[in-house]
Every structure is written in structure tokens, then in C-alpha cells.
N, C-alpha and C positions, 0 to 999 in steps of 0.2 A: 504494500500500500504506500501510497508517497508522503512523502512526510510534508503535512499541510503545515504547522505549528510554526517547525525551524523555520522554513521557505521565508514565509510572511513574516519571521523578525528581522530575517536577512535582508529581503526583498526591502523593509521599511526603512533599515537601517542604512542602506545605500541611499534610496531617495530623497535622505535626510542629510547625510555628510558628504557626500559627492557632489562638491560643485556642478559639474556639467546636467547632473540629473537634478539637483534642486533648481537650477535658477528654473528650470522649465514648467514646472509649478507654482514656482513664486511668481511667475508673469502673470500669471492668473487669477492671483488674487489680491484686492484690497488692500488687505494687512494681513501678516505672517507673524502667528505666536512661538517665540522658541522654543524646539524641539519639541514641532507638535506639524506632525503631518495634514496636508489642505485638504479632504476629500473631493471638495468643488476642484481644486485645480488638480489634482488628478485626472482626476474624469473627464475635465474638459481637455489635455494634454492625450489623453488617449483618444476621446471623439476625435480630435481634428484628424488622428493619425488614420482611425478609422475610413473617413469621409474622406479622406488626401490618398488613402489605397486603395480607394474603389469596394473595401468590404462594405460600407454603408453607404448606400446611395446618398446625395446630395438632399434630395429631397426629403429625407428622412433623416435629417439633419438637426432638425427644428426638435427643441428637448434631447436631443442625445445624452447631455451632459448629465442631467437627472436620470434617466433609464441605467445609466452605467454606476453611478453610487452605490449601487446595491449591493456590485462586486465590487468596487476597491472597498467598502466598509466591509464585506469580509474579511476580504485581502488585510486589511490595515488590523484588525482583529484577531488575525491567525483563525477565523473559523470556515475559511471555503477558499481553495487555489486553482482553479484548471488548469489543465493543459494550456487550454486556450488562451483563458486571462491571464496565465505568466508569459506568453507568447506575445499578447499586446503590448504586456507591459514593457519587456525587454525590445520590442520596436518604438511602439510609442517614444521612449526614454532615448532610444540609442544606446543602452548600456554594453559597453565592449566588450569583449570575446573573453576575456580572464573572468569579467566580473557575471558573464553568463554561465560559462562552464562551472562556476561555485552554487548557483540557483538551482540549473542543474542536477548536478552533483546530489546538492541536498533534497532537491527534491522527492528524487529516485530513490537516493541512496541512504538520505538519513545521516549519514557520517559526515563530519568534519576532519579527521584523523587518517591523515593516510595508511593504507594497508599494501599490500605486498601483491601484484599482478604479474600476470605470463607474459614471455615475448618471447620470440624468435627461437621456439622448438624446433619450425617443422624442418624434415631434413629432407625432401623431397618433393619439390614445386611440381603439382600440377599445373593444367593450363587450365584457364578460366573463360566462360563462354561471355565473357563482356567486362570490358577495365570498370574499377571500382572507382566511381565518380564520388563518394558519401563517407561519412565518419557516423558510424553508430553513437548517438550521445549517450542512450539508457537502453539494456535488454533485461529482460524480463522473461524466462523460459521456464514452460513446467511439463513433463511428460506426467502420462498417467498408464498406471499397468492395471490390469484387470484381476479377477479372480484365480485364472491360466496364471499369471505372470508376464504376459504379456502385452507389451507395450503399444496402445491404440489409439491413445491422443497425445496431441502440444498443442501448450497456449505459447501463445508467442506475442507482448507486444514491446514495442521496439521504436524508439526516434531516431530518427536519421536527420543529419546536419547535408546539405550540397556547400559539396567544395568546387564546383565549377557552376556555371550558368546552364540554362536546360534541361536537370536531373527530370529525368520522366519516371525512373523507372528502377526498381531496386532487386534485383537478381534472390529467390531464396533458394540455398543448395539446401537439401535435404535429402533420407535414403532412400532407395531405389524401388522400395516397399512401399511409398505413399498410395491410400488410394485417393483420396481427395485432398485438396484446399481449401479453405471458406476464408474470404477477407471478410471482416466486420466493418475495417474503417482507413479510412486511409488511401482508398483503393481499391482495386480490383484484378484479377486473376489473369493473368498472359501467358504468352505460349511458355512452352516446357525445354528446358534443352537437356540435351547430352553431352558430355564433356570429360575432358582430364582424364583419361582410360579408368572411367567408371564412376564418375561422377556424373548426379543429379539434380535439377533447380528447375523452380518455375520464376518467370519474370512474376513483380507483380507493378502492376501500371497505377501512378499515384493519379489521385484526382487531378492534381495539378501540378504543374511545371514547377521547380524550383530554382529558383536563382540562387548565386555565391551566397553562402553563410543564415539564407531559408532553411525553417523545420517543417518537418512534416511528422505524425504519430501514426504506426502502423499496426492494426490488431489482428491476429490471424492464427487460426484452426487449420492443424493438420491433423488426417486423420487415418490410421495404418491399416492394410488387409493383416491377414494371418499368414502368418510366415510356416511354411512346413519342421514341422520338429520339432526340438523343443525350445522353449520362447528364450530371446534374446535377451541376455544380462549385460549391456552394456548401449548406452546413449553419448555419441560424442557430438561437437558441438565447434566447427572451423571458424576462425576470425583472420580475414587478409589482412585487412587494415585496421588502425585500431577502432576496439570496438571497449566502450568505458561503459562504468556502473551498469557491474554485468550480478544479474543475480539468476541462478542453475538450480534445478529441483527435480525431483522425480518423486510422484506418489505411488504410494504402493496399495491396495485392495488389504484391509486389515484381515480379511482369511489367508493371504500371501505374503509373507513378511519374507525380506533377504536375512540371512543369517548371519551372515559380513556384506561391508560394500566400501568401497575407495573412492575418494575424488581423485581424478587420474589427469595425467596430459600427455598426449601420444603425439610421435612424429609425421604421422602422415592419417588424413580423412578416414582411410580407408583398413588399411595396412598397418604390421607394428603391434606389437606388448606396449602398456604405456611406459612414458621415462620415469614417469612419476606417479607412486600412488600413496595418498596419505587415509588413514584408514576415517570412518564417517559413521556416526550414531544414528540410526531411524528413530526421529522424532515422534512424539506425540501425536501429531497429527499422521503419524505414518509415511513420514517424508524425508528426502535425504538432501541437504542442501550447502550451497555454495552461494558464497557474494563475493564478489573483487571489485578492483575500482579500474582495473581495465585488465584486454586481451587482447594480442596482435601477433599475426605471424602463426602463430598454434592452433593446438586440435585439444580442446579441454571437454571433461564428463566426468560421468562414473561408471565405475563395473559394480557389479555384485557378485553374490553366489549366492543358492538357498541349500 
């Protein structure tokens, strides 16, 4: 769940002592009480940004100002953050790339503290069915095993940053087992390719075009046939580029518990013992899980045994 609380003291605490983001609501208003945020010149700092990017017609201009109070007094309260309204806010404001990546961060991630992330495992490049134009900002991944023990679902949602102009369209590799897709949000479902001698992904096409240093939030249902045999103990998880505030899960069917199980990182998608396995408790809610603050270049998961 994202952490609403921190965001919004962060989030207020810039608007407050950053020059470049205060004066922009101080234009706004009358009189400015010290260290006491404007709700009116917020609102109004985002309407105009609103109506100035074509998300809100012109016409529909008139009262914006009021209509939007609703959310920065949450926002200002730490009781309500979305996606969306920390997305206005960091254009509205212009807040730069350091002091986004910490919103972010906490958003997702909840932590202030750095922790210790993967890089540069893999030892055998495949090829890839289209150059990585995107930086993952937050992934969020959960498989789900059934009563079998076998692996039938992932939720997947996931922010992507474009690092060049015209990102359409954001490649998922996944295993060769899928039998469907389902985007919820974000987008929608594009062709399938083959790749890397044995590699699988479906395109998925964003609603909209994304320009240098634009977000977009992607939600999405994969969901597996049966695999002949006996069911698979292991979910790996590849990251080309870097991919930050990464949190890994797998559920288990509380009649099917593993008996041991590893957070692992292997050299290759496919191929490989992993380099690393560190051994992992099944939680209470029947779940075995991983949070980093980034992945790049590797093939991270777990194995188990029952």
C-alpha cells in the first residue's frame, strides 16, 4: 500500500522551504502566514497547470480553483494522495528530478533509509525485441499459487518514467506459459513477440504518448495454463534497466505451504542455479516477500521446495 502519511509531510515540507516551489503559491495569495501552507494558492497553481495542458478544458475553467481544494486539503492533511494528484503536483510545481525521485520513493516504498539493491549479475545478454526507452520508478509484483502448488496468477503494477520523447509502449517479458493478459489501467494489450532464444513478452500500448521525464501507472493481470508435471517452484523476475522501489511476493494456498524457500538472483532469464540464495520465512498471511530500492542488469525471485 503507498504510504499516504510520509508522502504528504514530504510533499508539504518542500512547498514550504523551496524557494522555487513557494514563491509559486505565494503569487497567489493576498497574505502568506508563516509556515502555514495557502490551500487557495495551491489549487489555483495547479488549475492553471491543469487548463495550460489541455487536461481541463478552458471552458471548465471557471471555479476550478475551489473543485481542486478538496484534494490539496487532503494532500496538506496527510489523509488522501493519488497517483494522480502527486503527479499534478510535481508538474504543476516543476519540482526536479532529485526532489521527485524522494516522493516517489516514499510513496511506494515507505522508507527513507537506504537498503542494499542488485546490479549487474547477468552473465549472458540476450537480445531484446525492442531498446528500452523507460526507467521503472515503483514495481509492485505478487504471484499467487493455488491448492496444486501451482503458480496461476501476477498482479503487476508498475510506473514507468520516459526517458526519450514518444514512449508508446512498454514491452512485458514474461514465461512462455502465459495464457492471458488483462491491463486494468494504463493501457492496453499489443502484439506478443519472441525473442533472445526463448524469451517471451507482450507489448502493452499506453493510452498515451509520453514525453522526456512523463509518468504513466500501469496495472496488469497475468494469468498461467497448467504446466504438465509437477508444478513449478521457482518465479524469476529480469530488470535491463534500472528498475527502483521494487517490492517481490509470492502467495501460497494455506493447504500448500513450501517447507523452505530463498530469495534468489540468477544469471541468466532463463538458465542457471541462482548466484545467490538467502533463505525467507512464509509469513502470516502465507507469503514470501522481498522489497529493494532498486534492480538493474539481473534476474531476481524465489525458489522453494515443499
Amino acid at each position: 500500500m503507498p504510504e499516504i502519511e510520509g508522502t504528504c509531510r514530504l510533499l508539504v515540507k518542500m512547498l514550504l522551504e523551496v524557494h522555487e516551489y513557494r514563491k509559486l503559491w505565494h503569487r497567489e495569495v493576498a497574505r502568506v502566514r508563516n509556515s502555514t501552507l495557502s490551500q487557495a494558492g495551491v489549487s489555483r497553481v495547479i488549475g492553471r497547470y491543469l487548463v495550460d495542458s489541455g487536461i481541463v478544458a478552458e471552458r471548465d475553467e471557471a471555479g476550478l480553483d475551489r473543485r481542486l481544494r478538496h484534494r490539496v486539503r487532503r494532500a496538506m492533511a496527510g489523509d488522501g494522495l493519488t497517483v494522480e494528484t502527486l503527479e499534478w503536483f510535481i508538474a504543476a510545481f516543476g519540482i526536479v528530478e532529485s526532489d521527485v525521485e524522494r516522493l516517489w520513493a516514499t510513496y511506494f516504498g515507505g522508507r527513507n533509509e537506504p537498503e542494499v539493491g542488485v546490479a549487474h549479475t547477468v552473465i549472458r545478454e540476450r537480445s531484446v525485441a525492442q531498446r528500452q526507452r523507460h526507467r521503472t520508478m515503483a514495481l509492485f509484483e505478487r504471484y499467487e499459487a493455488d491448492a496444486s502448488g501451482a503458480i496461476f496468477r501476477r498482479f503487476t503494477t508498475q510506473m514507468i518514467l520516459a526517458l526519450e520523447n514518444d514512449v508508446r509502449s512498454y514491452l512485458f517479458d514474461h514465461e512462455a506459459h502465459v495464457e492471458r493478459i488483462v491491463v486494468h489501467a494504463g493501457g492496453s494489450l499489443g502484439p506478443r513477440h519472441v525473442y533472445g532464444e526463448g524469451l517471451h513478452g507482450h507489448e502493452i500500448l499506453l493510452d498515451r504518448s509520453l514525453q522526456r521525464m512523463q509518468r504513466t501507472t500501469l496495472e496488469y493481470r497475468t494469468y498461467y495454463r497448467t504446466v504438465a508435471g509437477p508444478p513449478l517452484t521457482e518465479v524469476r523476475r529480469s530488470a535491463r534497466g534500472r528498475t527502483e522501489n521494487v517490492s517481490f511476493s509470492v502467495r501460497f494456498a494455506s493447504e500448500r505451504l513450501p517447507a523452505r524457500a530463498w530469495w534468489s538472483i540468477w544469471p541468466d532469464q532463463l538458465e542457471g542455479t541462482p548466484l545467490v540464495e538467502i533463505p525467507v520465512q512464509v509469513n502470516a498471511s502465507a507469503c514470501i516477500t522481498r522489497a529493494l530500492p532498486y534492480i538493474e542488469q539481473t534476474v531476481v525471485g524465489f525458489h522453494w521446495e515443499w
